[in-house]
N, C-alpha and C positions, 0 to 999 in steps of 0.2 A: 650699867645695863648689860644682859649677857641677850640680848637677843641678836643672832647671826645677823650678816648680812644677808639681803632679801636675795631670797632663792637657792641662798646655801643649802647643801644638802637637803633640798627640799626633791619631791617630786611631783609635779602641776596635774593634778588629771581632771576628769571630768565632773568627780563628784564632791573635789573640795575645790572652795575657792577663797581667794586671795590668797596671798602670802605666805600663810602654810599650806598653800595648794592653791594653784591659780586655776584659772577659773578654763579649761578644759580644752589648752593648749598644753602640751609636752615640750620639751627643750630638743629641739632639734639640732645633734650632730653636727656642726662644718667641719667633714673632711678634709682637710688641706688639699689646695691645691685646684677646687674648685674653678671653673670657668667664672669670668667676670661680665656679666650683660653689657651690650653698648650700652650709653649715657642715656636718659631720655632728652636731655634738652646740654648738649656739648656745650655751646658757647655762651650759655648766662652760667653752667656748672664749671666752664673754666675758666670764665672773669670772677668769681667767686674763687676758683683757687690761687688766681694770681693775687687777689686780693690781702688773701692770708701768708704773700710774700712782702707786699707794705712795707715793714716794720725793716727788711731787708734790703732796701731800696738803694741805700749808699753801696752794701755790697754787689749789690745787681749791677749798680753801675760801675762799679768797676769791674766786675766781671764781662762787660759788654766793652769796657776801653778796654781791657788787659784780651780778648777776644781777637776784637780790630786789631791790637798792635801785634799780637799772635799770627795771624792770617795775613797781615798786610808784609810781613815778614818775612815770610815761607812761601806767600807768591811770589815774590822778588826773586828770590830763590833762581829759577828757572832760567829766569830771563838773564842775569848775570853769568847763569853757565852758558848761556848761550853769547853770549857776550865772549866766553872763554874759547868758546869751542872756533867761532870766528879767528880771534885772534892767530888761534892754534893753524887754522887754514888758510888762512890769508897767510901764513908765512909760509906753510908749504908749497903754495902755490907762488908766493914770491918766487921764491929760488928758480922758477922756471922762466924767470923772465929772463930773455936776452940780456947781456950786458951793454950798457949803453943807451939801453930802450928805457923810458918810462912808459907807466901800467896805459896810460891810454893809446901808445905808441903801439904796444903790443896785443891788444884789443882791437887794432886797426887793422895791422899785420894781418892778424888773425881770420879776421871778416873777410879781408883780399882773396885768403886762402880760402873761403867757403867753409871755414869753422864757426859758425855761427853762433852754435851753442854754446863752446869753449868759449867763444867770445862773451858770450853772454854771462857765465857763471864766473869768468875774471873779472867784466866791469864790477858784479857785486861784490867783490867781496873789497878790502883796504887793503891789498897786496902791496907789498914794496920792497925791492932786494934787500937781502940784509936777514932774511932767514926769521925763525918765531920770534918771538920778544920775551921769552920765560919771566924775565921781571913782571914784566903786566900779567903775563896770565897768574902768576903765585899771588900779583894782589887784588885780583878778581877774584880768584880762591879762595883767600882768606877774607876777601867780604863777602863771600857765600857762606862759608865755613863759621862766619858772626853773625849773618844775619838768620841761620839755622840756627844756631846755640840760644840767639835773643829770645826766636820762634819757641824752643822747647823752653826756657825759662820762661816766659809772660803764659804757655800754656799749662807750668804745673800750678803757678800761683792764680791760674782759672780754675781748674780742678780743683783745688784745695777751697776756694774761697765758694765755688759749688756746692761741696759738700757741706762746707758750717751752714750753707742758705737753707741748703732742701734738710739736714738733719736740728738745726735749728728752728725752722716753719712745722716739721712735724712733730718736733718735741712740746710745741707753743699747740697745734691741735690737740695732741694728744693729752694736755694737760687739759683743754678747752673739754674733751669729750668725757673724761672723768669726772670734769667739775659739773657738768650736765649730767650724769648719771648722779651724782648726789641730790640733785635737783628735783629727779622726774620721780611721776610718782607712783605708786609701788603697780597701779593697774597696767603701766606701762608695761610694767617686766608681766606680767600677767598675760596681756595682748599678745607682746615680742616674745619668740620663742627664744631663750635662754642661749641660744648655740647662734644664733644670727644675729645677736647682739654680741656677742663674744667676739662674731667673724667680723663685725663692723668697725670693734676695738681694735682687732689684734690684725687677723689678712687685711684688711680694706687699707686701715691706715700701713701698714706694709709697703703693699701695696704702693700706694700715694709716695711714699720714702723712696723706692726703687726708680719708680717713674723721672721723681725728679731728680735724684742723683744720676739717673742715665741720661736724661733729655737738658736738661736745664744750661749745664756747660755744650752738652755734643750739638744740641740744635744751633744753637748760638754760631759755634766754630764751623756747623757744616753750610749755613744759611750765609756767614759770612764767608766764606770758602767759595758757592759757590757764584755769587757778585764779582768779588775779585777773580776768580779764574774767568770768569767771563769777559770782564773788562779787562783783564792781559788779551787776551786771543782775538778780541778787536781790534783791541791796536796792532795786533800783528799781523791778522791776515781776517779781516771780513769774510772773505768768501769762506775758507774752513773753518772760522766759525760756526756762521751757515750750516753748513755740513754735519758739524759736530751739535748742534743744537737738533738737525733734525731726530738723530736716536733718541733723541727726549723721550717724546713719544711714545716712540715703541717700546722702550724699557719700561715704562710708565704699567704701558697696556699689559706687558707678558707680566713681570712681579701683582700686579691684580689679577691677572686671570688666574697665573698660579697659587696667590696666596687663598682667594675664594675656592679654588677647588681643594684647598687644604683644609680649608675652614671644617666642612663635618667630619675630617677623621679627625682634628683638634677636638672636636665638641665631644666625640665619639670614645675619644682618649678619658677624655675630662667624666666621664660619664662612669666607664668601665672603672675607671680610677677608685671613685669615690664609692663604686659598689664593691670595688676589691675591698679598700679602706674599712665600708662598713662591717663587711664580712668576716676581717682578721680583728675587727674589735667586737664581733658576737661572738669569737671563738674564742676569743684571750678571756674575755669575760665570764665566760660560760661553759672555761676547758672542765671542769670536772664534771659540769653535769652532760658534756657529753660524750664522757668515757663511761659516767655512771650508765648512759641508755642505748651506747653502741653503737652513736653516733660517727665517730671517729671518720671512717671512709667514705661516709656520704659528707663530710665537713669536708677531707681531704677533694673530694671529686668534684664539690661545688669550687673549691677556691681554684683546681685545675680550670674550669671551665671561665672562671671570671679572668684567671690570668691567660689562659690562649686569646680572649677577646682584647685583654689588654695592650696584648702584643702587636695580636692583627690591627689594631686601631691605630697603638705608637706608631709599627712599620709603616704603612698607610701616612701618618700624620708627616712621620720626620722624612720620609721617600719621597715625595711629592711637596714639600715645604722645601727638602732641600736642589729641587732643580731648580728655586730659583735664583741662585748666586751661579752654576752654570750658564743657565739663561743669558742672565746680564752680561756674563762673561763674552758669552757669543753676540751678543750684538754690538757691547763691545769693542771685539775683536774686529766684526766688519767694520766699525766707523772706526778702527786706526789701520786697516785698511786702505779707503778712502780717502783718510787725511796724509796718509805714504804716497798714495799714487797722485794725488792731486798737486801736494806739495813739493815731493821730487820736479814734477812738471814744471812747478812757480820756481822751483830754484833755478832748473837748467835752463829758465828763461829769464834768468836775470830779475825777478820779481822780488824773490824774499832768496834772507842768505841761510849758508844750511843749520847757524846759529838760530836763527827762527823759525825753521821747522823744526830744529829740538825742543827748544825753550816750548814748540805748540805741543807738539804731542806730548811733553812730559806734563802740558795745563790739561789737556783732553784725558790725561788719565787722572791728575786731580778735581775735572769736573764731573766724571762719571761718577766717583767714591761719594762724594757728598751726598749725591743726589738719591743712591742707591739708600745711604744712611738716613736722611730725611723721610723716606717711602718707608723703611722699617721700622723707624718711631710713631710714624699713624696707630699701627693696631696699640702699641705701648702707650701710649698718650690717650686713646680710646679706652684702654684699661684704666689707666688713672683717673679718669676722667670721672669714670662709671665708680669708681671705689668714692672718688671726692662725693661723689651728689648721695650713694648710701651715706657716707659717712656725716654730710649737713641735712640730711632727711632727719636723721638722731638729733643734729645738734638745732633743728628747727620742733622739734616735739613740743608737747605742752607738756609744761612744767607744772608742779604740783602747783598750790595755791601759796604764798610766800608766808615766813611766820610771821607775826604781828611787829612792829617796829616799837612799842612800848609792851612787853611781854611780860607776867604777869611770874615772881619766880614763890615757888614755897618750899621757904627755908626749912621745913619740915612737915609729913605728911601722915594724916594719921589712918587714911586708907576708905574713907567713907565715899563710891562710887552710886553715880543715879545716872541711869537714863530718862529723859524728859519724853516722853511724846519723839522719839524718834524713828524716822523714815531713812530710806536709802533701798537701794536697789545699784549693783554692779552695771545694768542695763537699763536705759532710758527706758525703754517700753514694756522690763520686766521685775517691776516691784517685789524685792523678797522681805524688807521689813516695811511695815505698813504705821503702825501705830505701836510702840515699845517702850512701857514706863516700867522701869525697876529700880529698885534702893538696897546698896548691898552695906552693912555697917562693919564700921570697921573691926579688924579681926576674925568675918567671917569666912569661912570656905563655901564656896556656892559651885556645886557639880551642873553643870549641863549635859544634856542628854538629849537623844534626837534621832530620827532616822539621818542618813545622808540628805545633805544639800539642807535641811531644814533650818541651817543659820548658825548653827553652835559657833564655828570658829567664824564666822560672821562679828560676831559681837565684840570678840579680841582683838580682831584687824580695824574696828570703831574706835576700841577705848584707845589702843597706840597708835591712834592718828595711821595705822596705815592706810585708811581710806577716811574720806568727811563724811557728816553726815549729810543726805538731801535736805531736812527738817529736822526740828525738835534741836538737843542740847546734852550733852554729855557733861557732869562734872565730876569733880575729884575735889572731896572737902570742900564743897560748894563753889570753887572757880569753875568755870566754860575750858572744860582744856584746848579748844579755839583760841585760848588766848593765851597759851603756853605756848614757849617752843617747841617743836616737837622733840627736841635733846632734851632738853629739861622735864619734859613726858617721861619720856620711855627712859630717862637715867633713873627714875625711881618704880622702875619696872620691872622684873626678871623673868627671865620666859625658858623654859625645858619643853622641845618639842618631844614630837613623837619621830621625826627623821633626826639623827642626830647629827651634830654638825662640829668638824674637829677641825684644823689645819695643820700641817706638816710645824713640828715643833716640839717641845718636851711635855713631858703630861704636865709639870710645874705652869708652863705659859700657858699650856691650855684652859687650865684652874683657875689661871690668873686672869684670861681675857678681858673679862669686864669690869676685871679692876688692877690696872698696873702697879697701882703702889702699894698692893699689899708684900707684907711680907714676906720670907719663909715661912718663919711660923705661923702664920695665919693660914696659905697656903696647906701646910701638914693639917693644920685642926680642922680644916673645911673639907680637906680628904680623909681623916678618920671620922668625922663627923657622919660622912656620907658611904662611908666605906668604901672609900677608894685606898685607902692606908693599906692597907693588908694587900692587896694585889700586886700595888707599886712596888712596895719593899721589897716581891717575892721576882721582880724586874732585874738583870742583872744593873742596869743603871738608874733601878731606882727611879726618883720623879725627875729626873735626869733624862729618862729614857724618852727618844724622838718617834712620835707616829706619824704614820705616811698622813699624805690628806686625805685619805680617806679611812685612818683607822683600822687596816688591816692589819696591824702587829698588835691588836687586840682583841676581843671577844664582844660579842655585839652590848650584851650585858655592862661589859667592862666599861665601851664608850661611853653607853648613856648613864652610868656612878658619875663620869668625868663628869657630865655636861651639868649635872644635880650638881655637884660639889662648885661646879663654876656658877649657879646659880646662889647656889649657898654663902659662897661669899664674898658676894658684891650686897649681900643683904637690903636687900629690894623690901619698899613698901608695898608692893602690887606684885604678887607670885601669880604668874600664868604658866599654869601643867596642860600639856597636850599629851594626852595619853603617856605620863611620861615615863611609865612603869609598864608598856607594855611586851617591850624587847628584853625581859628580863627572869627569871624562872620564880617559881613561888616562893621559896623559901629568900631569895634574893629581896624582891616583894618585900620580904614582911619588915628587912637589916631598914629598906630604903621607907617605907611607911613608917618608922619611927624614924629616921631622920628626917622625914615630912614636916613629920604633928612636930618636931623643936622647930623648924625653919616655916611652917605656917602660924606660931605662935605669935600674935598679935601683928599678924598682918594680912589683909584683906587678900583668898585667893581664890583663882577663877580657875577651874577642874572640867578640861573637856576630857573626859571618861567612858568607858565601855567595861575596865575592869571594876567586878563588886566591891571590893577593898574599899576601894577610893569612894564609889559612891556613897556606900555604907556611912562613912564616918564622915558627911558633909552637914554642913549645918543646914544648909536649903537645897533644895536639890529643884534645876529648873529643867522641864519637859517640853521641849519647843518643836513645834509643824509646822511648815510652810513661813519662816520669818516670825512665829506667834510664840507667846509662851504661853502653853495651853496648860498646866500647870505647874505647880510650884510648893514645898514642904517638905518636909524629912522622909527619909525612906519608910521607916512604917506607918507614917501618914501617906502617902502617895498610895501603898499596897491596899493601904484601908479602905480608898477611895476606890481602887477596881475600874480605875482609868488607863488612861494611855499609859501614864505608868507602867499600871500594873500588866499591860498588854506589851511593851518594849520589852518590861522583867522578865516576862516567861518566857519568848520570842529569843531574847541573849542571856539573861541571864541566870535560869534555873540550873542549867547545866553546870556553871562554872559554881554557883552555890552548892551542888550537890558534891562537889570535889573540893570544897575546903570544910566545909563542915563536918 
């Protein structure tokens, strides 16, 4: 079958519908980069995404042991240098004992004298003559020095084991959202504009990918991070705790206030962005014709002005988004403030030794980091969130109707097509075929012809199942094609639109699309056939030679030979032409009209037409209003009749008669 995929090179507008023109939606652009809405419903859109972590579960869970034993590690950490640092002072402060005295000897001493506080900073600490102990402190050191090395081993093999989670869950949707696009059915793409389905494939799930590659290990480590620093600083000193726990709050409060006032230069970014974005893709698209109209310095002066707004926005956005890692800083700085002057206090009075006011304040700078980390994965986790629920709104769609499970196959097809009494309308409440019985035998060419919207290409999107019918019955060689697959449909189908439709490859593959195993040589006769031969050869590489995807290192003519030739030789029982000679000059016309009438020759074809050529030489020609065939017969039957006909003909097509005759 050479019919494109649905919406290739097509373009949707108001006055065609379905599939070779939907029904009066456009494909709307996603500019990268786009703002992402909050979620509407967070916490059933993000138990639905842990959900499709499942399958992950053993490595989740080791990601959450290798986490623990990470964190549980690297708190230790602290507390053993302060362990070190003790030892380090407690021998300093030996050597100052009298000779002869023990430490509580001299502590007593001490107090006699009205040194009180000295006294008090000797009882804490384990002083003893005899000077530092470097043995213990080097192997306190080096159980630091292991228990950090363990800390970064157990944290790359969380990272690692992270990334296969979140890039294997979204390989697993992203396979889920494709296999649902094959699924749904073609009104869908009809409804959904072309560009916001694209954004849900491609940004959304992105999106989703980044989120949990950044969240998925760092929450874990910062959540557990911030537990254990917590319960160190307990057990060392409650009160600064206390203390250290009150800035909570108020970091809490400032990164909110400041991110919220950040929020509409973001929005305002995100906005300017996407109008820059559109503007340098109307200019790229459209550079010649506006050099052709003088355009140039009012293009140039509009993108000055989209980019001064862009600027004021960013500056704005990233100036005020970046006070708040100062912010944090300073508050901070006053609660290790606080925990200096409170804690010096508990030392010199004998409460805690100065080994645990290190080991605290070096936990009050690992309890702030997490915290701060955790507050900036909210908006991140709010984006993901918002990408998951578009991207399961797609994978909750309705699905076409399934194909029949005993499918009905014809080994061979000799082309005799009827509509029964058939109905359908695109819209519940807006009926365009009402009552439609036709019989087309095999071998025939049947031209339709219509004003806009009156059903023509209506009829083609019926017979290739790209839509059901409401009523009545479609067959093909008297089967229900309801009861074919729709593969098995449309593979004895061929279809040459009026958009042409190519993809980046050699003109050979492009020939070949709808039928991989044909040969070289069959390939060459289906393009001399069609007269694609002669252009290709005149190629420096031949049918070698690769076109972009869209065909610009060809001639608009040139494309639509290919698309005829790729029609030509998948040798379809059922030829459907949409206009398909209309991008191409008269003389061109006439090479491709006789490779028509060989490739129409004993096989049923359906001709939505406007040029006289084609109409001319059809065996029936059908005249359809409003969903109706309001008449039907050979072109100088129709003229004879002095009908709609003959009121369409002089309307379109006296003119174009006057100029080949």
């Amino acid at each position: 079958m050479t019919t494109p995929p649905p919406g290739a090179g097509e373009r949707a507008t108001p006055e065609r519908r379905g599939p070779l023109g939907g029904p009066g939606v456009g494909p709307r652009g996603m500019m990268g980069g786009g703002p992402v809405e909050r979620p509407l419903n967070f916490g059933a859109s993000g138990a639905r995404l842990l959900r499709e972590l499942a399958p992950e579960r053993l490595r989740i869970a080791a990601i959450l042991v290798l986490g623990g034993g990470s964190v549980t590690l690297s708190v230790l950490g602290p507390r053993l240098l302060g362990d070190a640092t003790n030892l380090v002072f407690s021998g300093v402060v030996g050597r100052s004992i009298p000779a002869g005295l023990t430490k509580a000897q001299a502590v007593a001493q001490l107090r006699r004298a009205g040194k009180g506080t000295l006294a008090n900073l000797l009882n804490a600490t384990h002083a003893t003559r005899g000077g530092i102990d470097f043995g213990h402190v080097g192997q306190v050191l080096l159980a630091v020095l292991l228990l950090y090395l363990g800390s970064s081993v157990a944290g790359l093999f969380q990272a690692r084991l992270a990334a296969m989670v979140g890039q294997r869950s979204v390989q697993r949707l992203r396979a889920k959202v494709q296999a649902k696009l094959a699924r749904l059915p073609l009104s869908y793409f009809d409804r959904v504009p072309h560009g916001e389905i694209l954004s849900r494939v491609t940004n959304d799930i992105d999106n989703i990918s980044q989120t949990l590659l950044q969240t998925l290990s760092q929450i874990v480590t910062s959540l557990l991070t911030i537990v254990g620093v917590l319960v160190m600083m307990l057990l060392i000193s409650p009160l600064l705790a206390v203390i250290a726990l009150v800035t909570v709050p108020l970091s809490i409060v400032v990164a909110t206030r400041i991110g919220k006032a950040a929020q509409p230069h973001f929005l305002a970014q995100w906005a300017t962005t996407g109008q820059l974005n559109g503007h340098i893709e109307e200019m790229y698209t459209g550079h010649a014709l506006i050099k052709v109209f003088g355009q140039r310095l009012a293009a140039q002066a509009t993108f000055a002005s989209h980019n001064d707004a862009l600027f004021a926005s960013s500056f704005k956005a990233q100036f005020v988004s970046g006070l708040i890692q100062p912010a944090l800083m300073f508050v901070g700085n006053i609660n290790y403030v606080f925990i200096a002057v409170v804690g010096a206090l508990r030392v010199a009075s004998g409460q805690l030794s100065l080994g645990d006011i290190q080991a605290f304040i070096q936990y009050s700078r690992q309890f702030s980091q997490p915290i701060s980390q955790v507050a900036s994965m909210a908006n991140l986790l709010q984006s993901g969130i918002a990408s998951a629920e578009r991207v399961f709104a797609l994978l909750d769609a309705t699905e076409q109707e399934p194909d029949p499970d005993v499918a009905t196959v014809l080994p061979s097809v000799h082309g005799r097509v009827a509509f029964e009494h058939v109905a359908f309308s695109y819209l519940p409440d807006q009926p365009l075929i009402t009552d439609l019985s036709l019989a087309v035998d095999p071998g025939q060419t049947v031209a339709i012809v219509g004003p806009t919207g009156a059903g023509k290409t209506t009829l083609v999107n019926l017979l290739l199942r790209f839509y059901d019918v409401d009523s009545g019955r479609i067959t093909l060689d008297g089967i229900d094609i309801a009861s074919m697959t729709r593969e098995e449909l449309r593979s004895k189908t061929g279809m040459v639109l009026q958009d042409t439709w190519l993809f980046k490859g050699t003109i050979a593959e492009n020939i070949a699309y709808g039928s991989p195993e044909a040969t070289e040589e069959e390939v060459v006769a289906a393009a001399q056939a069609t007269h694609v031969d002669h252009f290709a050869r005149t190629l420096p590489d031949g049918y070698r030679t690769v076109l972009d995807e869209d065909g610009s290192s060809v001639s608009t003519g040139e494309r639509q030979l290919i698309t005829i030739a790729r029609a030509f030789l998948s040798e379809p029982a059922i030829l459907i032409l949409d206009e398909a000679t209309s991008s191409v000059d008269t003389r061109t016309e006439l090479l491709i009209q006789r490779a028509m009438n060989a490739l129409r020759a004993g096989r049923t074809s359906f001709v939505i037409a406007h040029r006289l050529s084609t109409i001319r030489d059809a065996d029936l020609i059908l005249v359809m209003e409003a969903g109706e065939i309001v008449e039907q017969g050979t072109h100088e039957g129709l003229l004879a009749e002095g009908g709609a006909y003959t009121r369409l003909y002089a309307a379109q097509f006296a003119s174009a008669l006057s100029g080949v005759e």
